[in-house]
N, C-alpha and C positions, 0 to 999 in steps of 0.2 A: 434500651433499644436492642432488638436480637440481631442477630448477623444478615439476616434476611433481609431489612428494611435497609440496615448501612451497607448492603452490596446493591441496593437497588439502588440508594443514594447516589452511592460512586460511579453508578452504571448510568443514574440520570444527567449527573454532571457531565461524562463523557460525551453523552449523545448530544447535552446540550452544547459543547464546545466542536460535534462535527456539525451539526445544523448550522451555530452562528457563521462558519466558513464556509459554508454551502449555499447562506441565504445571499453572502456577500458577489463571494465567486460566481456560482452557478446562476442562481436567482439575477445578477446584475448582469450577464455576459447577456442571458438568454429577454433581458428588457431592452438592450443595447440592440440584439441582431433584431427582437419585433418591431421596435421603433423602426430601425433603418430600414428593413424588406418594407415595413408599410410608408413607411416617406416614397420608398421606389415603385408602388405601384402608381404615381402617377405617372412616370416615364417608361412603363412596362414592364421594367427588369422584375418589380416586386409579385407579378402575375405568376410567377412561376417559382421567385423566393417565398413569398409566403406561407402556402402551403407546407413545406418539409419545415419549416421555422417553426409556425403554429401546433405542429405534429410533435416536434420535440419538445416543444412548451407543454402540451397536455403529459406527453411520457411522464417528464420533470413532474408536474403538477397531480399525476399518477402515484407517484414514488413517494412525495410528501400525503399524499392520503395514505396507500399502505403503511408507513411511517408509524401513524396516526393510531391506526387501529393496531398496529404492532407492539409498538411501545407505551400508549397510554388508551388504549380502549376508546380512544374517541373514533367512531364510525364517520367517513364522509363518504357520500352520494358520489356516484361519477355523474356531469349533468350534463353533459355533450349529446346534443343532437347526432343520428346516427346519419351516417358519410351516404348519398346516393347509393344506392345497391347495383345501378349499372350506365356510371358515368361516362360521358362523351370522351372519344381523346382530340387531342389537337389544343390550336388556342381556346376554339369556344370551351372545351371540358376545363381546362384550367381556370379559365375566369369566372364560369360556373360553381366548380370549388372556393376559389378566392368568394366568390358572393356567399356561399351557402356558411364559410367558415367566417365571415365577415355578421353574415345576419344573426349567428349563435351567441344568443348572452353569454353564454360560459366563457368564451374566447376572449371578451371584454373584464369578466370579470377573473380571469388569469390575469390577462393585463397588469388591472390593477394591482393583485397578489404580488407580482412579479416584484413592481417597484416600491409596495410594501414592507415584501419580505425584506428587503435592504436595509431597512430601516426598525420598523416594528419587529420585524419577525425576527432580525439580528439580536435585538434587546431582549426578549422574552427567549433566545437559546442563549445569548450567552452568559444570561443571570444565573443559573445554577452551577457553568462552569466555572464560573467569578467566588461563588458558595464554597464550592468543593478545593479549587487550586489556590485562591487568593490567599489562602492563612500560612501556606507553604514558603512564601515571602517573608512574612514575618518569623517562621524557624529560622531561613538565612540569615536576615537581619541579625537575629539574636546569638544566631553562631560565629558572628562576627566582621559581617558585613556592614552593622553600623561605624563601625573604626573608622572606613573612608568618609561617615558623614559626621565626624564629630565635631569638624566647627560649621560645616554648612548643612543642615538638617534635613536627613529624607523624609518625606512625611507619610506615613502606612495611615492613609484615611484621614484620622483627624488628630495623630499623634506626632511630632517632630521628635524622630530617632536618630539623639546624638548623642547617646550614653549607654551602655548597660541594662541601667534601669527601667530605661524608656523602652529599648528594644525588649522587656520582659514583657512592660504592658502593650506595648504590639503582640506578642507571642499570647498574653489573655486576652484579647481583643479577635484575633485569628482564630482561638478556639470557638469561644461566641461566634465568631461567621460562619464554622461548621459546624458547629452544632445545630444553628437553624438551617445550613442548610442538606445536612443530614437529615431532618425534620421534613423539610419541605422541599427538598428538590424534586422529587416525583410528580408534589402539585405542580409547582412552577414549568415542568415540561409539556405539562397537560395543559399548560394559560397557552404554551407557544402551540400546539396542534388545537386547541378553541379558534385560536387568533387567524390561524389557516381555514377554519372550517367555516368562518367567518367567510371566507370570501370564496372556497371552490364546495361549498356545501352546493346543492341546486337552491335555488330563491322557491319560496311559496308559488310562484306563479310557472317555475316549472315541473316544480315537484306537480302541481294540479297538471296541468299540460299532459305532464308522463302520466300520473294516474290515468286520466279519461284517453290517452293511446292504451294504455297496457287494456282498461276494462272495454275497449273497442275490440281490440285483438284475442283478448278472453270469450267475451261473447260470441264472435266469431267462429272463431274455433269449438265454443261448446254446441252451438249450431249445427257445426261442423260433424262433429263426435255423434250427436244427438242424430242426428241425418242418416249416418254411416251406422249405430247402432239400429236403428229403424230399418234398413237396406239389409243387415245382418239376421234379426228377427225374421223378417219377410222371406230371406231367401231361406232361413232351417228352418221355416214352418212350410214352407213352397218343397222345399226338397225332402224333408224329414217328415212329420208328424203326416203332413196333406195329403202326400204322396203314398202313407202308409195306408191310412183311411181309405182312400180312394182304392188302393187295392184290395183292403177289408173288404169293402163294397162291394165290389165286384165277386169277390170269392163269394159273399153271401148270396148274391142274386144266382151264381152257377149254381152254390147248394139246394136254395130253393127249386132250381129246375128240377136237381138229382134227388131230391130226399128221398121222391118214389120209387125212380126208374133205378136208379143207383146207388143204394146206403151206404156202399163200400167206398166209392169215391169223394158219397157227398160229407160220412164224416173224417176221411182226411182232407178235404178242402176246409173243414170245421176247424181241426188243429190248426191248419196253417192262418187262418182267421184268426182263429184265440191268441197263437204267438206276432203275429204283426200287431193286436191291440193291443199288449204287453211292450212292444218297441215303441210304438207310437207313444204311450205313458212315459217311460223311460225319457226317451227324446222329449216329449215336454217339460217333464222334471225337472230334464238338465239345462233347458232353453228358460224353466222361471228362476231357476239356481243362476244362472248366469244373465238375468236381469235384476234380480234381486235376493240373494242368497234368504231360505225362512231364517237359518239361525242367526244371520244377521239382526233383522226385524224383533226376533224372538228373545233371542241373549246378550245383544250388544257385540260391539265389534274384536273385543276380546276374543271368544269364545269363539265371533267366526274367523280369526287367522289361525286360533289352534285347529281348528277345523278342517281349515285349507290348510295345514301341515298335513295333520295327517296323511293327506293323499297323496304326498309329495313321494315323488321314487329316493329320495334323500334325505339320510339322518338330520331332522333337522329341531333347535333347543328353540322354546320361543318364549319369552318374558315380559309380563303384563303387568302395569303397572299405572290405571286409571283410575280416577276418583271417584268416578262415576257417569253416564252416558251421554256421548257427544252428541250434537244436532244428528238427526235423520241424514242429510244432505252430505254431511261432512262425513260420518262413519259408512257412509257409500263410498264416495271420491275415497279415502285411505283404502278401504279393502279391497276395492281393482285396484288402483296403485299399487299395492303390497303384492296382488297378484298378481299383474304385470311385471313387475319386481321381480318375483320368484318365476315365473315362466324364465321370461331371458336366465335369469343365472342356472334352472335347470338344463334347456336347450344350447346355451355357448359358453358356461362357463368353466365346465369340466371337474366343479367342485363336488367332493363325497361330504361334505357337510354347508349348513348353510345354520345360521344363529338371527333369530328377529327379534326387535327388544322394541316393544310398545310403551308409551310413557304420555301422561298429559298433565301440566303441570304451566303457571303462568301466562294463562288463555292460549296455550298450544298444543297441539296434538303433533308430536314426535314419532316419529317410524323409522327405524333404521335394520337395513334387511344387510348382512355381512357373508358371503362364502369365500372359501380357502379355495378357488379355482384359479384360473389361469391371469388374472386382470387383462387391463386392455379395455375396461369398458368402456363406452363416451356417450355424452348425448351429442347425437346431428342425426342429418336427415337421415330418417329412416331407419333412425334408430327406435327400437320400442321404448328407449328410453325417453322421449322426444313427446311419446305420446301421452307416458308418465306426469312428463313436466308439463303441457298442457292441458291434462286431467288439472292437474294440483294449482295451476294459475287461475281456472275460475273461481277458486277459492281462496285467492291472496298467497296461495301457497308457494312454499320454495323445493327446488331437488339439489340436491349433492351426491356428487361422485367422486369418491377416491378409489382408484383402480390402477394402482400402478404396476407395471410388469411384471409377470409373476406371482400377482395377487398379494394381500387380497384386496376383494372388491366392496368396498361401503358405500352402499346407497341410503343416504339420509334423506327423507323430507318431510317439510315442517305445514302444518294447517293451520292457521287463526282458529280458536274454540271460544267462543265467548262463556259453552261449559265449563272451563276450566279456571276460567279467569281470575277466581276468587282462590283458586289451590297455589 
């Protein structure tokens, strides 16, 4: 066994021995106060206790999920219905909240967790502390603490240590209980965040709930985009291309007047004609370019972000690494992403370099766009980041931002590819 596993052991044991006082302490205070506040909403006081009670309960129930995903990879859901966006105040708004945090399976199913964890959840953390510390007893013993039991017998497990001898075979006995749980404390951590996940995972019937909201507010919003792209279209065909035409036109019908009376004017009116059909190209070019990139279509979406480097005003590295070509649909949505992406950090982030590393692997298509600029980014309203992440949600997608002060700025996000699935 390398040093790696017996530090992760030692590291499991410990974690397991602060859980077990946490599920006891914490997890019992906090079953204690929701009991009381909800006994008190029948004489009013709990109309106003409950709320901040149930609030700390989720923090708590918060903290053992990050835990979770920290310590043993196990991922849980947060499954909380989300709070009124613009709640009443006074009694009605409180009783309102009391109702809405009352109607939330999650709240119930905290609950239960709650007075679980006391129990169940105590057992399964403090079995690997029991692994790790219990054999350190039996050193005592054998260094000399059996003396005080030698006519009345201390018993380490299933041994009665009243001699020497005996406290030896305590002392082999105590190795066997670390060595398994050397072995197996890492599992054993991972039974007690299953045993959590068990109860604050979301249920099947909310996890569907959230789905069919999320693919409500998906379609919505690609409606939304789809609507605004249209309105976009319309006005630089309205102001660009149309507008050009329309004054070709007219230059040509002046020529036709002059070709007799006037050759000198009528073939500089001809130039200025020739050059406004050359702008009007130009402007439609860049108007199919910016509905649907050709070398997109043409080479895959590789070829079109080095593409879209190139033009960038910034040194920028960019690394491709695909198995081969994503759905139509999906190699669309990443390459405005990417390029919405790269706009913001050219326009506010103040970086002379920018790094994109393309990747698809495990039926996902990975993008992560990096510059050395000023950080500070965020997604909220109004942010182009915002509009990012509702590109990438019609397609199950995710965004990440790390952008902390001073940079730099990593912007990851993730597609579902069923292309990839098999890589």
């Amino acid at each position: 066994m390398n040093a790696t596993k017996i530090r992760a052991s030692v590291v499991a044991g410990c974690r397991g021995l602060g859980l077990a006082v946490s599920t006891v302490v914490v997890s019992g205070l906090y079953f204690c106060l929701t009991l009381l506040s909800l006994a008190l909403i029948v004489i009013g006081v709990g109309v106003f206790t409950t709320p901040p009670v149930l609030q700390a309960v989720r923090v708590w129930a918060n903290r053992r999920r990050a835990l979770a995903g920290d310590w043993s990879d196990v991922r849980i859901a947060v499954p909380y219905r989300p709070l009124p966006a613009d709640p009443r105040t006074g009694i009605i708004g409180q009783v309102e909240l009391v109702t809405h945090l009352l109607k939330d399976p999650a709240t119930w199913r905290d609950f239960q967790w709650l007075f679980l964890d006391m129990i169940a959840g105590f057992l399964t953390a403090v079995f690997p502390a029991l692994l790790l510390w219990y054999p350190l007893e039996a050193v005592v013993l054998a260094c000399g603490l059996w003396l005080v039991f030698r006519n009345d017998p201390y018993w380490y497990a299933f041994i009665p240590v009243d001699s020497l001898g005996s406290a030896l075979l305590a002392v082999l006995l105590g190795a066997v209980i670390l060595a398994v749980g050397l072995v197996f404390n890492p599992v054993l951590l991972r039974a007690h965040f299953r045993f959590c996940q068990f109860f604050l995972a979301p249920t099947k019937e909310a996890t569907l709930a959230q789905r069919v909201e999320k693919l409500t507010e998906t379609r919505h919003d690609a409606l939304d985009t789809s609507a605004a792209e249209l309105r976009r279209i319309e006005r630089d065909l309205h102001d660009g291309a149309q507008a050009r035409l329309v004054a070709m036109g007219m230059n040509l019908g002046t020529i036709e007047a002059l070709i007799e009376k006037d050759p000198a004017q009528a073939k500089k009116l001809l130039g200025m004609a020739r050059a406004s059909s050359a702008e009007a190209l130009t402007e439609l070019r860049d108007l199919v370019r910016g509905i649907h990139p050709p070398v997109l279509a043409e080479r895959g979406l590789g070829d079109a972000v080095r593409a879209l480097a190139l033009r960038l005003p910034l040194a920028t590295e960019v690394e491709v690494d695909l198995p081969g070509r994503a759905d139509a649909p999906v190699e669309s949505a990443a390459y405005f992403a990417i390029s919405e992406v790269l706009t913001n950090a050219v326009k506010h982030s103040g970086a002379d370099r920018i790094w994109i590393d393309l990747h698809g692997t495990q039926g996902m298509l990975r993008a992560s766009v990096t510059d050395n600029g000023r950080g500070g980014a965020r997604v909220g309203a109004g942010s182009g980041l915002s509009g990012v992440e509702r590109r990438l949600g019609t397609f199950d997608g995710v965004l990440a931002v790390s952008s902390p002060a001073g940079g730099p700025t990593m912007v990851t996000m993730e597609i579902p590819c069923q292309a990839f699935a098999s890589c």
